[in-house]
Every structure is written in structure tokens, then in C-alpha cells.
C-alpha positions as a Markdown table, in Angstrom:
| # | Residue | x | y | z |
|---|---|---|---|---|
| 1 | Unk | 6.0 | 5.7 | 29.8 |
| 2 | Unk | 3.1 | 7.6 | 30.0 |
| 3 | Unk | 4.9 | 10.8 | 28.7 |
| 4 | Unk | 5.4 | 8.4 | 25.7 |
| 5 | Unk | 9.7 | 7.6 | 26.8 |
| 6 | Unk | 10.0 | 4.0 | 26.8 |
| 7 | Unk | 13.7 | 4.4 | 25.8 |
| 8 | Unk | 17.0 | 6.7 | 27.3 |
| 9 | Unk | 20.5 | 6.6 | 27.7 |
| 10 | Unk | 22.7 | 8.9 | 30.2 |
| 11 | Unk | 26.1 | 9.8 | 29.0 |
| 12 | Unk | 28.5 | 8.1 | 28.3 |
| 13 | Unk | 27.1 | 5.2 | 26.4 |
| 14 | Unk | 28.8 | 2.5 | 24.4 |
| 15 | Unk | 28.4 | 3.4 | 20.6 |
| 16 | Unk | 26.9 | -0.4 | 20.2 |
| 17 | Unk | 24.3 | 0.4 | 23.0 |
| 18 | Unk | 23.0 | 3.5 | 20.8 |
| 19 | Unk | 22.3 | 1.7 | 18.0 |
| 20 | Unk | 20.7 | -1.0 | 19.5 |
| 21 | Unk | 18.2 | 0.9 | 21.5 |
| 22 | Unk | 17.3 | 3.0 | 18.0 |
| 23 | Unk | 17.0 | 0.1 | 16.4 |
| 24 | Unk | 14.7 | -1.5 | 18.8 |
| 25 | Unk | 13.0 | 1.4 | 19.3 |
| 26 | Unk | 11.9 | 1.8 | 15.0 |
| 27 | Unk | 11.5 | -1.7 | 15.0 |
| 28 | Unk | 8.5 | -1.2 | 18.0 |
| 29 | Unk | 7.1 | 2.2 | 16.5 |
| 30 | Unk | 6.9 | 0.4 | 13.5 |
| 31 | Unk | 5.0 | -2.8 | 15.1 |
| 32 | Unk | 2.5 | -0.3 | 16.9 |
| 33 | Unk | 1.4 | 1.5 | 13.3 |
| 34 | Unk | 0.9 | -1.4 | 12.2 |
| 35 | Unk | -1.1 | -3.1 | 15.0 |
| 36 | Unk | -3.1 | -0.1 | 15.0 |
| 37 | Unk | -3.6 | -0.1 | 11.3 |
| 38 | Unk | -4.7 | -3.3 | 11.5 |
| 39 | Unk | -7.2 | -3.2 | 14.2 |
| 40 | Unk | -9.5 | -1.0 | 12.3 |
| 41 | Unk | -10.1 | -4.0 | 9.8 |
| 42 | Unk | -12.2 | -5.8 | 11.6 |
| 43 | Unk | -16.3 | -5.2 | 12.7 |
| 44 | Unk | -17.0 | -3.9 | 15.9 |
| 45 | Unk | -19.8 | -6.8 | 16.0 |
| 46 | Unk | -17.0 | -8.4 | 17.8 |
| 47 | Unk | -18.1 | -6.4 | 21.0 |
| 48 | Unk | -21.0 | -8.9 | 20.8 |
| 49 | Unk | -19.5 | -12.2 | 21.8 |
| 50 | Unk | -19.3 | -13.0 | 25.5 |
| 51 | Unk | -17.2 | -16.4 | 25.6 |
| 52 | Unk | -14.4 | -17.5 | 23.1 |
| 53 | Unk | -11.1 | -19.6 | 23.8 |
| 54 | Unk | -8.1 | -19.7 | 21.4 |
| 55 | Unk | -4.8 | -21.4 | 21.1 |
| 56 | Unk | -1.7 | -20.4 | 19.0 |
| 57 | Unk | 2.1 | -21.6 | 18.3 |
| 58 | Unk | 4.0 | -19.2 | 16.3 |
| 59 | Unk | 4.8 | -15.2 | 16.0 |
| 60 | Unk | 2.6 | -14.6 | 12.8 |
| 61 | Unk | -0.8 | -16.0 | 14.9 |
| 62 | Unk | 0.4 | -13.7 | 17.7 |
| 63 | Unk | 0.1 | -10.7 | 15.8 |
| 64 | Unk | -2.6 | -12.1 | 13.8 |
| 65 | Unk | -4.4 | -13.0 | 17.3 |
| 66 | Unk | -3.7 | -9.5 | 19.0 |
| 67 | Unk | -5.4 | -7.4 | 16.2 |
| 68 | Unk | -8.5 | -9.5 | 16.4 |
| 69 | Unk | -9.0 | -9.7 | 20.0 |
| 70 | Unk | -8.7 | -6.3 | 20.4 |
| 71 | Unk | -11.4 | -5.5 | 18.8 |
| 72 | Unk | -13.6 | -7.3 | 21.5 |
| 73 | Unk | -13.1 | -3.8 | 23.3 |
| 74 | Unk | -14.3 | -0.6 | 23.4 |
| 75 | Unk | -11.8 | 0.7 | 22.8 |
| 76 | Unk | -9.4 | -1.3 | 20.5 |
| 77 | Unk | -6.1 | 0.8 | 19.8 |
| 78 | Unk | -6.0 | 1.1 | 23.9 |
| 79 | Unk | -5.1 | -2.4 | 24.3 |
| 80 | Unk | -3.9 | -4.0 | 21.3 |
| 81 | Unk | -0.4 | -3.1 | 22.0 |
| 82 | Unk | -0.6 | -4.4 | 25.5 |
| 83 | Unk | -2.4 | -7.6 | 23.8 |
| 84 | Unk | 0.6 | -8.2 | 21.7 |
| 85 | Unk | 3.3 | -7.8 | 24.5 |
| 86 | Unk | 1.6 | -9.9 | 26.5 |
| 87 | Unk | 1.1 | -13.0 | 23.8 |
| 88 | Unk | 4.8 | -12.0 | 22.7 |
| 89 | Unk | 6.1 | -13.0 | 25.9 |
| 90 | Unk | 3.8 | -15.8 | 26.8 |
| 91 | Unk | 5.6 | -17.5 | 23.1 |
| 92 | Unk | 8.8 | -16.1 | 23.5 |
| 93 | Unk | 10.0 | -16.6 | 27.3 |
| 94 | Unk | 7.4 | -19.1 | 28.0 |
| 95 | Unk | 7.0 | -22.0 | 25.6 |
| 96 | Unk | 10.3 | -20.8 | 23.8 |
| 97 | Unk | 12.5 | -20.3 | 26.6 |
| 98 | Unk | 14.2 | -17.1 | 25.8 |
| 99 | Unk | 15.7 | -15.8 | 28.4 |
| 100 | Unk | 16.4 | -12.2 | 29.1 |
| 101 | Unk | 19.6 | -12.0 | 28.3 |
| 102 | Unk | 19.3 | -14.2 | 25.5 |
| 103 | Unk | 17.0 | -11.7 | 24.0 |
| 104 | Unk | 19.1 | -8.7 | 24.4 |
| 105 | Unk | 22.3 | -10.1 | 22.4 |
| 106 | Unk | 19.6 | -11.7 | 19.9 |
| 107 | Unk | 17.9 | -7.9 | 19.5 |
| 108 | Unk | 22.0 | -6.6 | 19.3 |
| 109 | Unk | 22.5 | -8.7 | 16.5 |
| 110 | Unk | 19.3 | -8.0 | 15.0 |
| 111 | Unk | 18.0 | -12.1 | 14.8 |
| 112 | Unk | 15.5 | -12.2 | 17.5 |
| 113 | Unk | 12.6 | -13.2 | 15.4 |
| 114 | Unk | 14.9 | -15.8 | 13.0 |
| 115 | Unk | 15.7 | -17.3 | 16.6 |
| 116 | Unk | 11.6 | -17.3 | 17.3 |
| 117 | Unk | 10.9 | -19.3 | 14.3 |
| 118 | Unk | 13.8 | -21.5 | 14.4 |
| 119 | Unk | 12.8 | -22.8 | 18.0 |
| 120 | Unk | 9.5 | -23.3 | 17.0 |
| 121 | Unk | 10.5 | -25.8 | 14.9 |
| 122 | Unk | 12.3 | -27.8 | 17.7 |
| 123 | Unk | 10.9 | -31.2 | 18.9 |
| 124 | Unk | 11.2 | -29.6 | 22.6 |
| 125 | Unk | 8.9 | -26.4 | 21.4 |
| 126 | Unk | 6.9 | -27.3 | 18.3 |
| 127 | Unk | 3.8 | -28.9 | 20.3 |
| 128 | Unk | 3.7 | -26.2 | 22.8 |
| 129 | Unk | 1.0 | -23.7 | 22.9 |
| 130 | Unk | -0.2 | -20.7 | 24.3 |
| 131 | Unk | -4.1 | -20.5 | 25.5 |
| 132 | Unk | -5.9 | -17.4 | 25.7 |
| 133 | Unk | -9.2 | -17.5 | 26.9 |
| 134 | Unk | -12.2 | -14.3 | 26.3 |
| 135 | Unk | -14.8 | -13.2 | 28.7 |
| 136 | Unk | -16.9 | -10.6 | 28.9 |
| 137 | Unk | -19.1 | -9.8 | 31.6 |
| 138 | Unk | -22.0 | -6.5 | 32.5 |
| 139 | Unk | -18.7 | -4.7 | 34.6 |
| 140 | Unk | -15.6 | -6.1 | 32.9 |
| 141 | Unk | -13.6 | -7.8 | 30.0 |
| 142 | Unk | -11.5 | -10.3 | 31.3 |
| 143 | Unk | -8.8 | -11.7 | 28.9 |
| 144 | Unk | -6.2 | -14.6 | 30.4 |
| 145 | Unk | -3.2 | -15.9 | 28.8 |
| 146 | Unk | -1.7 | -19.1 | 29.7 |
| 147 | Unk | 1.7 | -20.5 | 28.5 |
| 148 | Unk | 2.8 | -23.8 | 28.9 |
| 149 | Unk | 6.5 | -22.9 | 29.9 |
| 150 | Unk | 8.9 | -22.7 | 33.1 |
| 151 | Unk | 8.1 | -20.3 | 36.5 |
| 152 | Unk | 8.2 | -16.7 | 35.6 |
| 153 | Unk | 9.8 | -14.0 | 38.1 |
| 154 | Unk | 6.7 | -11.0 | 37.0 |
| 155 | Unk | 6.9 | -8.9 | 39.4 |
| 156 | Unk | 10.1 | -7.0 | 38.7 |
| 157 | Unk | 8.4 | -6.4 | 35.3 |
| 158 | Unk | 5.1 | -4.5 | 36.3 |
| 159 | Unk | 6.4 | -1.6 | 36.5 |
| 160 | Unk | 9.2 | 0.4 | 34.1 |
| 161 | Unk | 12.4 | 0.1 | 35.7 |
| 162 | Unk | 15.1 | 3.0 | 35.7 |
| 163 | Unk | 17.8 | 0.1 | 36.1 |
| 164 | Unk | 16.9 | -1.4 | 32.6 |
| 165 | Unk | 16.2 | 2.0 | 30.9 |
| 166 | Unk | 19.4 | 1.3 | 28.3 |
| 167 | Unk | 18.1 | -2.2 | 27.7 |
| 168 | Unk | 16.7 | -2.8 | 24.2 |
| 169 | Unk | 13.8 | -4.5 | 25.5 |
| 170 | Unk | 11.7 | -5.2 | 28.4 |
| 171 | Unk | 9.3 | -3.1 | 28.8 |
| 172 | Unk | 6.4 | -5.0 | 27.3 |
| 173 | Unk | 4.3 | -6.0 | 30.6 |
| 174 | Unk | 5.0 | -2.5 | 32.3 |
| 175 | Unk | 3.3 | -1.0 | 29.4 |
| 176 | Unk | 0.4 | -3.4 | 29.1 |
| 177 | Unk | -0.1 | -2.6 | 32.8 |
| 178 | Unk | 0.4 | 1.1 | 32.3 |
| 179 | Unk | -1.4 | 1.9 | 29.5 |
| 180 | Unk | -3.9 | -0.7 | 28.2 |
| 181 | Unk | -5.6 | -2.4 | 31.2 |
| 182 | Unk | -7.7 | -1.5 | 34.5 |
| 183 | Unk | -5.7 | -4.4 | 36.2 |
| 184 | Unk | -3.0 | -6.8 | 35.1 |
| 185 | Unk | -2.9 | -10.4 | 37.2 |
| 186 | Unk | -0.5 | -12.9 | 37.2 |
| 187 | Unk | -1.1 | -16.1 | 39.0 |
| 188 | Unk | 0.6 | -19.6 | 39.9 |
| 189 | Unk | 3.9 | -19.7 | 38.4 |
| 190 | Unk | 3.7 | -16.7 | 36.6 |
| 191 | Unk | 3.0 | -18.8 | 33.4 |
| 192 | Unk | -0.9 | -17.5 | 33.6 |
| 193 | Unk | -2.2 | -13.8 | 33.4 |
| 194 | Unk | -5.3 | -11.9 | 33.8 |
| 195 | Unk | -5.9 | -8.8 | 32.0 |
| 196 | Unk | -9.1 | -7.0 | 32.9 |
| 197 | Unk | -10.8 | -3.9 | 31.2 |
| 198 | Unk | -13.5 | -2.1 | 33.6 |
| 199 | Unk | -16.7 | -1.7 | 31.3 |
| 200 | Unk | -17.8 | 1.2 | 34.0 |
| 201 | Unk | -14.3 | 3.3 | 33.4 |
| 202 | Unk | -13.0 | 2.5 | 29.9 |
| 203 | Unk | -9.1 | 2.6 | 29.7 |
| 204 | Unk | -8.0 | 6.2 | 28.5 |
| 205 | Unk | -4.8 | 6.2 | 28.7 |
């Protein structure tokens, strides 16, 4: 990940595979341009607020949500990416119950977001939200996420995993620990998570 590979395949490999992982794979580029286009929209007065909560419900406030909450840091195109995983899966597996290998055959068949935004509209789902609370501190920039959904099993997920390399997802939390915070935290059932920035060593990665 850190040599910029977040997707392989060893030979041989199923024709079906191949196309799903280059489809997932433009499909992410092409979310990260934009996230990172976006970012540079908004004032770096931002970096002046020490307190803020928010809530959201669907995908478009998740994007929406990353780009401006990313700019409460010093360095905004470091963690915006890792933002967006992170709110992505709070919605998706937590208050929307996706599960893993639901969202592989919906990414192989190319519906994952039509699936998004028809659960949402679901009695079960439709009043669930995810809460995402800002602080900012002299030594750090604390960012927790809360869903309101099931337990989730994190800690296979921390880190990138050579046994889902060919999988056409997945490696949203690994990267947001990697590459855009100083620690990542999850607590309780795994439906609550703690992203800190270090205000001494700003993120580089």
C-alpha cells in the first residue's frame, strides 16, 4: 500500500476476477481525484474550530462530509481518503448491513451504490445515522465515528491482507490506518472509531 499497490492478481485468475478488480480499482482512482479536487474548495479557516459534531444518513453527505472535515487538518489531501473510507463503512456495513460478501458480488455486478441508496430507503435503515464528532486539541486532532449498526470484527481489517489481495474491495480501514492517521482506534463493538492526527508529527505519508 505504501508503494501505492492496493490491488494484484497471481496467475491464473478467472477472466470475471480481472475485470472486476480493474473496475474497482478506476472506480477508486477516480473517487480519490475527486476527493482531492474537492478538498481545495474550502478555507483553511476551518483549522480554527476546536469542537463540532455532525450526523449523516446517506452516500452523497458521506462524500459531502469527508471533503469538509478534512480540511480541519493540516494537511487535508493526507486524510481525506481515509475520512471517506472510514464514513463509507460506518453507512455501508454498519447502519446498512452490507456484509462482505454482499459487497463483493454487488461491486461484480457493478450495483453497489444502487443497493446503498435503495436500503436507505428501507423502514429498517432510513432513521439510522452515523455520528462523527470533531476535536481538536494543543497535541492532536481527534475525529470519532460512530454507527448505529451490529458488532464489527476490525481487527482483521487493520492491516492489508495478502489473503484478500484479489478481492475487489476491502482495503478501506488498512489504508486509513496506513496512510492518513497517527493512530486509528476502534472501541466497544467495533461500531465506534477513533482517528487521531499528532499536531507535533503531521501525517506524511
Amino acid at each position: 500500500i505504501n508503494a501505492g499497490v492496493y490491488y494484484y492478481l497471481t496467475k491464473p485468475y478467472e477472466e470475471e476476477v480481472l475485470l472486476s478488480i480493474v473496475a474497482s480499482a478506476f472506480k477508486e482512482l477516480d473517487s480519490q481525484r475527486t476527493l482531492r479536487k474537492e478538498v481545495q474548495k474550502y478555507t483553511k479557516m476551518l483549522g480554527l474550530i476546536t469542537y463540532s459534531d455532525f450526523e449523516f444518513r446517506t452516500l452523497p453527505e458521506v462524500r459531502d462530509l469527508s471533503v469538509f472535515l478534512a480540511n480541519f487538518f493540516p494537511s487535508p489531501e493526507d486524510v481525506v481518503l481515509g475520512i471517506s473510507e472510514l464514513l463509507i463503512n460506518a453507512l455501508e456495513h454498519g447502519n446498512l448491513g452490507v456484509t462482505y460478501d454482499e459487497k463483493s458480488q454487488l461491486n461484480n455486478e457493478g450495483i453497489w451504490e444502487k443497493e446503498i441508496l435503495e436500503r436507505q430507503k428501507r423502514p429498517e435503515f432510513k432513521d439510522k445515522k452515523v455520528n462523527v464528532t470533531y476535536k481538536k486539541t494543543e497535541d492532536e486532532i481527534r475525529l470519532t465515528i460512530c454507527d448505529e449498526g451490529e458488532a464489527f470484527d476490525w481487527q482483521d481489517y487493520m492491516e492489508f491482507s495478502a489473503e484478500r489481495a484479489t478481492d475487489n474491495h476491502g482495503r478501506g480501514i488498512a489504508m486509513a490506518n496506513m496512510m492518513s492517521f497517527d493512530e486509528l482506534r476502534y472501541k466497544g463493538k467495533g461500531n465506534e472509531v477513533e482517528c487521531v492526527v499528532k499536531l507535533d508529527t503531521v501525517v506524511t505519508k
